[in-house]
C-alpha positions in Angstrom: -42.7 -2.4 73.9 -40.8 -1.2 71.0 -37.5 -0.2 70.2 -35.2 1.1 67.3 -31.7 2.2 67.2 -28.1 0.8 68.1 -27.1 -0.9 70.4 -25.9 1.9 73.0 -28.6 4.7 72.1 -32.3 2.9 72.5 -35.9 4.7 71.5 -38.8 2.8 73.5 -42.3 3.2 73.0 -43.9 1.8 76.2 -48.1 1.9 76.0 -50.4 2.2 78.2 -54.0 2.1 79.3 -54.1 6.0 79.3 -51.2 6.8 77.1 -48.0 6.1 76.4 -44.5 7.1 76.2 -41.1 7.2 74.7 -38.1 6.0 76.5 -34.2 7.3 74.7 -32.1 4.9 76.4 -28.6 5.0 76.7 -27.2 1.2 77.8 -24.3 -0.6 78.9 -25.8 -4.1 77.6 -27.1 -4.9 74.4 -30.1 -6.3 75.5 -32.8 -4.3 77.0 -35.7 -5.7 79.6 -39.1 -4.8 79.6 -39.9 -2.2 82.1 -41.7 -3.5 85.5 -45.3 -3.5 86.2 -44.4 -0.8 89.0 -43.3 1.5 86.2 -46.6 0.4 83.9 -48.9 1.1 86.6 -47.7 4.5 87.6 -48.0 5.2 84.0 -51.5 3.9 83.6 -52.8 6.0 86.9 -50.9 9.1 84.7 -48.2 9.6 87.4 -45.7 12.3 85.3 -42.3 10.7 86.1 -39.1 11.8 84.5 -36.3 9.1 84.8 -32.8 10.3 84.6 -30.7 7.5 85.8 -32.2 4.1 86.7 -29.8 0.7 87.1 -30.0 -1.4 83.9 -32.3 -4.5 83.6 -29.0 -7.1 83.2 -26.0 -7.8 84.9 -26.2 -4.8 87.3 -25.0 -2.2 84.7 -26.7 1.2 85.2 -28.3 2.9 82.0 -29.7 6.7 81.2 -32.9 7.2 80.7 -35.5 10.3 79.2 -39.5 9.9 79.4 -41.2 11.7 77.5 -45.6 11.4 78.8 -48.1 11.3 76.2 -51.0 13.9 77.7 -54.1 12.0 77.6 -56.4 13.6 75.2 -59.4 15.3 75.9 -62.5 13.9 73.8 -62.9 15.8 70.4 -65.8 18.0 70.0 -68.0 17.0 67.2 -71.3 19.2 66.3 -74.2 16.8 66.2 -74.7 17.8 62.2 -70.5 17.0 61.5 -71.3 13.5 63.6 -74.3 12.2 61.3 -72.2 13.6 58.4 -69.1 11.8 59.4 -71.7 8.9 60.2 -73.0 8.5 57.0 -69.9 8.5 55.1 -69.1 5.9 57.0 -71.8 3.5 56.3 -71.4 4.4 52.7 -70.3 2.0 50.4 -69.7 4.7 48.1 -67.2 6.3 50.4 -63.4 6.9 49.5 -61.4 4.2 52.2 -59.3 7.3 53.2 -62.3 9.1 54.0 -63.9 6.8 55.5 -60.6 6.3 58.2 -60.3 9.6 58.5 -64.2 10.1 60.0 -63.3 6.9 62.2 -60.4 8.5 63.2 -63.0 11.8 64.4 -65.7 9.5 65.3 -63.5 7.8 67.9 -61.7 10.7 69.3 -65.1 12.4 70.0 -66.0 8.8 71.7 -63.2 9.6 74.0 -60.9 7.3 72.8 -56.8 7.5 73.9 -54.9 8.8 70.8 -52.6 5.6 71.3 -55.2 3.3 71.6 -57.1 4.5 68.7 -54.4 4.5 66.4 -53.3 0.9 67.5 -56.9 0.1 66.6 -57.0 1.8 63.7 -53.6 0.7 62.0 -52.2 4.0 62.0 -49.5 6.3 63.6 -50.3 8.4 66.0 -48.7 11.5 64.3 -51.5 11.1 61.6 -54.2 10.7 64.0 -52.7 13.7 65.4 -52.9 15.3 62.0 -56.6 14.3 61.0 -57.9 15.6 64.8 -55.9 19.0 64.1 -57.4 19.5 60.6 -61.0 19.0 61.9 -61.2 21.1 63.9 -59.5 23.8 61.5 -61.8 22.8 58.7 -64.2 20.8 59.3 -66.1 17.7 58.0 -64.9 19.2 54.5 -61.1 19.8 55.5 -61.6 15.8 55.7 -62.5 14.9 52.6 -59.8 16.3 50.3 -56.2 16.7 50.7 -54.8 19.6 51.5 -52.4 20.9 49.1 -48.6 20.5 49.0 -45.7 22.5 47.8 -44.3 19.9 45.1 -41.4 19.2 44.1 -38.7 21.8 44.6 -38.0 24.0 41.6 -34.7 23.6 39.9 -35.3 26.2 37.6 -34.0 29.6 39.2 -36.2 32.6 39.1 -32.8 34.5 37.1 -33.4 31.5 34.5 -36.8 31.9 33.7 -36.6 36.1 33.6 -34.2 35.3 31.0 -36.3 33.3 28.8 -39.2 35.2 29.1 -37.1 38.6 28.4 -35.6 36.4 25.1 -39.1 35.6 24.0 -40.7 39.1 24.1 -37.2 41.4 23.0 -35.1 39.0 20.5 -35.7 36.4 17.7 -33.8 33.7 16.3 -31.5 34.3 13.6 -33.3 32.0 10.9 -37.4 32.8 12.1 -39.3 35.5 12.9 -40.6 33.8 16.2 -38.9 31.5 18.7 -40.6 28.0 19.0 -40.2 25.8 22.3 -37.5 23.6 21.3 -35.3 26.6 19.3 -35.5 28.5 22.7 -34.9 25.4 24.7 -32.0 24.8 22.7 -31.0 28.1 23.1 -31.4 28.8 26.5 -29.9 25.1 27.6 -33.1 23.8 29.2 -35.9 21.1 28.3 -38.5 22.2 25.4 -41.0 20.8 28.6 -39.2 24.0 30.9 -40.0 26.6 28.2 -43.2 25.5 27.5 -44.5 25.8 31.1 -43.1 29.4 31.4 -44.6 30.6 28.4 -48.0 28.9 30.0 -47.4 31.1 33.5 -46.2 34.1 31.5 -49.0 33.5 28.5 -46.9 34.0 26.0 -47.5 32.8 22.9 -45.1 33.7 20.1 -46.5 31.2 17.5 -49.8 33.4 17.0 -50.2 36.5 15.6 -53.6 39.0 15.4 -54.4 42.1 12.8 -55.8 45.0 13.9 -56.6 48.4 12.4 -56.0 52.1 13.8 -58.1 54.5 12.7 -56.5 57.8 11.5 -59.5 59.6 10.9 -58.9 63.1 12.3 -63.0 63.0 12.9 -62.4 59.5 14.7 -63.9 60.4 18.1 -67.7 62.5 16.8 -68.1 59.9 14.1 -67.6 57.0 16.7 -69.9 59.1 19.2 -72.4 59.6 16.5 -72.9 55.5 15.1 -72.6 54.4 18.4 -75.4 56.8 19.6 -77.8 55.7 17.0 -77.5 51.9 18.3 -77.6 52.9 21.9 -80.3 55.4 21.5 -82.2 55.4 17.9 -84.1 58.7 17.7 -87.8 57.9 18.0 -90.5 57.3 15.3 -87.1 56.4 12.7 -86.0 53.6 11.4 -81.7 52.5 12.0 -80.3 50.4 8.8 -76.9 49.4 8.8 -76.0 49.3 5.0 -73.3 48.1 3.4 -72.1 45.7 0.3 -70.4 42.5 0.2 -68.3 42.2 -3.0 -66.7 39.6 -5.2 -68.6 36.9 -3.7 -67.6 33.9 -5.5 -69.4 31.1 -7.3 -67.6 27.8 -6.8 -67.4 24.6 -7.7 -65.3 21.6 -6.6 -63.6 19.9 -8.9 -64.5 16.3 -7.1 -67.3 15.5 -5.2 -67.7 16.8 -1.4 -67.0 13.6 0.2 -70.1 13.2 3.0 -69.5 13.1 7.2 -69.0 10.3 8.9 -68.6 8.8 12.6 -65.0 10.2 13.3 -64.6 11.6 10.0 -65.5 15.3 9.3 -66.8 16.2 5.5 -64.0 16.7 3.0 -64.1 18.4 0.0 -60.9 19.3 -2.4 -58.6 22.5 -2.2 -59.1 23.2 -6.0 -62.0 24.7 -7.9 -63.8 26.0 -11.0 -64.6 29.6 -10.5 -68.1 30.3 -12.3 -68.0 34.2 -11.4 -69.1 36.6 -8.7 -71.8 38.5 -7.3 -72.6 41.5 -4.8 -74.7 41.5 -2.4 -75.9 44.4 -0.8 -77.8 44.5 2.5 -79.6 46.8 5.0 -80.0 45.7 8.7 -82.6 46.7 10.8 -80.4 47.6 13.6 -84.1 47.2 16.3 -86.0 44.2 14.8 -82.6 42.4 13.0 -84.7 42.2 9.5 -82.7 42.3 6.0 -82.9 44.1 3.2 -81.0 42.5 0.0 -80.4 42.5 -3.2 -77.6 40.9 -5.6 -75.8 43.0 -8.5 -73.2 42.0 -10.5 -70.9 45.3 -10.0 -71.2 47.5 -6.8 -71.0 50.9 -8.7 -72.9 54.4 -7.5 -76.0 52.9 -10.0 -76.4 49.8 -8.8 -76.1 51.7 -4.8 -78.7 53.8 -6.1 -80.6 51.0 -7.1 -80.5 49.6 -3.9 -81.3 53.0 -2.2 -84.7 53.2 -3.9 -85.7 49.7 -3.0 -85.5 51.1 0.3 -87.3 54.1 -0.1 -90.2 51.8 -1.8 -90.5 49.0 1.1 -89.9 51.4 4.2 -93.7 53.8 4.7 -92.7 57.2 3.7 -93.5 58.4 7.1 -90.8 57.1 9.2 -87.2 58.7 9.1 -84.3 56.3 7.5 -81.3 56.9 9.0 -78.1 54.7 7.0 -74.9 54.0 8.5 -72.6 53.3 5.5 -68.7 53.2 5.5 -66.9 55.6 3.5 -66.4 53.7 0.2 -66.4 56.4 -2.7 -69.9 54.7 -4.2 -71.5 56.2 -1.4 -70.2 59.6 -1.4 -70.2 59.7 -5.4 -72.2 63.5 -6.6 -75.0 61.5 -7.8 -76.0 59.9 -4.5 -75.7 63.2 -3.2 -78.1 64.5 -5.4 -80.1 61.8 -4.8 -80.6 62.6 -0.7 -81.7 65.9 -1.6 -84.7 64.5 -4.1 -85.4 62.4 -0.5 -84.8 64.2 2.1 -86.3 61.9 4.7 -82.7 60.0 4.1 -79.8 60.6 6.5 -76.6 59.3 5.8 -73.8 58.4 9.6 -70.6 57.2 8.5 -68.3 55.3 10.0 -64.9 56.6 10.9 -61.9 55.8 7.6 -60.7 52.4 8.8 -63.0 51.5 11.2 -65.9 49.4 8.8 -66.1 47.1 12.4 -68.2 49.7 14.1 -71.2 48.6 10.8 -72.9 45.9 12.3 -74.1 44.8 8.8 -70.7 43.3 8.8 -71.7 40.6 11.1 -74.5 39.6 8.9 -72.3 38.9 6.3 -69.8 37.2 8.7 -72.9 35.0 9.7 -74.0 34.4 6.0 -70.2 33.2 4.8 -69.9 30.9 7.8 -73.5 29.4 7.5 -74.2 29.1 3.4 -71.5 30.7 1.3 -68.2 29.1 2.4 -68.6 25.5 2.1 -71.3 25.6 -0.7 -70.6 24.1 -4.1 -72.2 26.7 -6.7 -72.0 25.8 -10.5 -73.6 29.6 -11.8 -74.1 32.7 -10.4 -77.9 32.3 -10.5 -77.1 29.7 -8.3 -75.4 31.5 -5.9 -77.7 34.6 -6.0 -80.6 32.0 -5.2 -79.3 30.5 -2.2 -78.0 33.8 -0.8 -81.6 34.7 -0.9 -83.1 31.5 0.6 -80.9 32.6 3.4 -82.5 35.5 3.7 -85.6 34.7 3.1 -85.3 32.1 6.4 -83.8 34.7 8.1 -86.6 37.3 7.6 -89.0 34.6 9.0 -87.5 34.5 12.3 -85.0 37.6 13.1 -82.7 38.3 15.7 -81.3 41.6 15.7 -77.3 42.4 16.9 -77.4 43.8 20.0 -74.6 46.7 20.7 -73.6 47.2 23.8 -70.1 49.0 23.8 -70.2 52.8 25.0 -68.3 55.2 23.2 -66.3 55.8 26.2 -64.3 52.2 26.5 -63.7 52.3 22.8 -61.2 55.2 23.3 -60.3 53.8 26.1 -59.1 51.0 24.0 -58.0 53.1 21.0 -55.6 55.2 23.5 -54.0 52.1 25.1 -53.5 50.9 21.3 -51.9 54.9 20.3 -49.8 54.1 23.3 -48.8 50.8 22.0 -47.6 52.0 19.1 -45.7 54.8 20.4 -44.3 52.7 22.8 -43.3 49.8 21.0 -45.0 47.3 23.8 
């Protein structure tokens, strides 16, 4: 027997072999008795007594007193699959220790086990035994082996607060920056720099980074983008796709110190500073269908050395296949002399890309690859130099190529181009 409480207002937990129950007492004595075996052994045999007055255990005084029976439980219905589950975790040695009470706690209540008794054996109270029977049989073997989740602590940010610090981030700036950073707002707005940061994380906002992007104004935006797009969806048949284009200015450098080799936690350095040994163009056709490269290097990118280029072409492409070149709408390629030249070749047909819009030339990802793989971080002390490992690059590429697969429809690129016409109109 148990008890807790003052000394006129008693709580007692009285077991027994089938349950249990709790006993508020209300006494005229300080000292309370244990109960008789009389009152034990019409609890045991499950007898549902309610006890409102009864004379106290000492000195005659009389005392008030509320039972409250424990049901006896029914035995808990395990599958036989849950029960060699619950089994084995168990008998693992692997097993969390909260786990593994937990399945005890389901093992034994399917054994037929009182609630009381198996906590008391367990070392537990009976409100989580109570808890761990309820959530089996809501969840499961699985609803056992992970908590569920709780609400946290309670925020002491109010919602008005953090609607005013996003609306400060997105409509107003600081007086001396062009962006708010956490601690400036935080100062601002009277909170923690920790506060503003986790808003801007559930709002994603993030005012310290900034994109470019480029709107096409072409007033032919919409058949040109129909027309390039079309050629890498659907190439017409027995022709040949080549995404042309030139990269200019490409620069021979060399460091002024030696690049200073990786190491185990140390990336390669090399210095900021550098001798500029002159520049080169490179001009390229893509196979848009088999991702093979055309190249050569000039040292201006004029209509002659485009022309140039062109009749390379013509001579390593069999005269009976179709060329059609998507081109951007750099003057060189529109100059009177090129012109002239696609009549003398008529098998040539010329797709340009919208004014502003060179991203729709997928040579342009070539070139993006080539920069990131051999140009940027190589050390070049001549031009010849350069011009030779652009086309070892090449060369390995033409051995094994991969071609750029397009996949965009013309359709969600004006979808995208009339949220952006929006955006600008809008402001947001």
């Amino acid at each position: 027997m148990k008890a807790a409480g003052d000394a006129r207002v008693q709580t007692v937990t009285i077991p027994g072999q089938r349950g249990g129950f709790d006993v508020l007492v209300e006494v005229g004595s300080d000292v309370l008795k244990p109960p008789s075996p009389t009152m034990v052994g019409q609890i045991d045999a499950g007898v549902p007594s309610v006890l409102s007055h009864i004379y106290s255990y000492n000195s005659g005084k009389s005392c008030y007193c509320h039972f409250t029976m424990w049901k006896p439980a029914r035995a808990l219905r395990v599958r036989l699959d849950d029960r060699e589950w619950l089994e084995t975790l168990v008998d693992s040695g692997k097993t969390p220790q909260r786990v593994v009470l937990r399945a005890r706690i389901v093992l034994g209540a399917a054994a037929g086990h009182s609630n009381n008794g198996l906590a008391k054996e367990l070392g537990i109270s009976r409100p989580t035994l109570l808890r761990w029977r309820q959530r089996y049989v809501e969840a499961g073997v699985a609803g056992l082996l992970k908590d569920a989740p709780r609400p946290g602590r309670r925020k002491r940010i109010r919602p008005e607060k953090v609607e005013a610090i996003v609306n400060a981030t997105l409509h107003t700036t600081p007086r001396d920056a062009t962006q708010w950073s956490v601690r400036s707002l935080a100062q601002a707005q009277r909170v923690s720099p920790a506060t503003v940061h986790r808003i801007w994380q559930a709002a994603n906002l993030q005012p310290h980074r900034t994109k470019t992007f480029k709107l096409s104004r072409d007033p032919h935006f919409v058949r040109k983008l129909r027309d390039v797009v079309g050629l890498y969806m659907n190439p017409p048949a027995k022709a040949l796709v080549l995404s042309v284009d030139e990269k200019s200015q490409i620069q021979a450098l060399d460091r002024t110190q030696p690049i200073l080799p990786l190491r185990p936690g140390l990336p390669a350095r090399q210095t900021h500073d550098y001798t500029r040994h002159g520049t080169t163009t490179l001009f390229a056709a893509l196979n848009v269908l088999e991702g093979h490269v055309i190249e050569t290097c000039q040292s201006r990118h004029t209509h002659t050395e485009f022309l140039a280029f062109l009749d390379k072409i013509d001579r390593q492409i069999s005269r009976r296949r179709d060329i059609h070149l998507i081109l951007d709408n750099y003057s060189t390629h529109k100059h009177p002399t090129v012109t002239a030249w696609m009549v003398e070749h008529p098998r040539f047909h010329f797709h340009f890309t919208p004014t502003g819009a060179s991203w729709l030339n997928l040579v342009e990802r070539f070139f993006a690859e080539i920069t990131r793989k051999r140009i940027r971080r190589g050390t070049f002390r001549s031009v010849p130099a350069l011009i030779a490992a652009i086309r070892a690059y090449v060369r390995e590429h033409n051995k094994r190529p991969r071609p750029f697969i397009w996949t965009a429809t013309a359709a969600p690129i004006l979808r995208r181009i009339k949220h952006c016409k929006q955006a600008l109109e809008t402001g947001h």
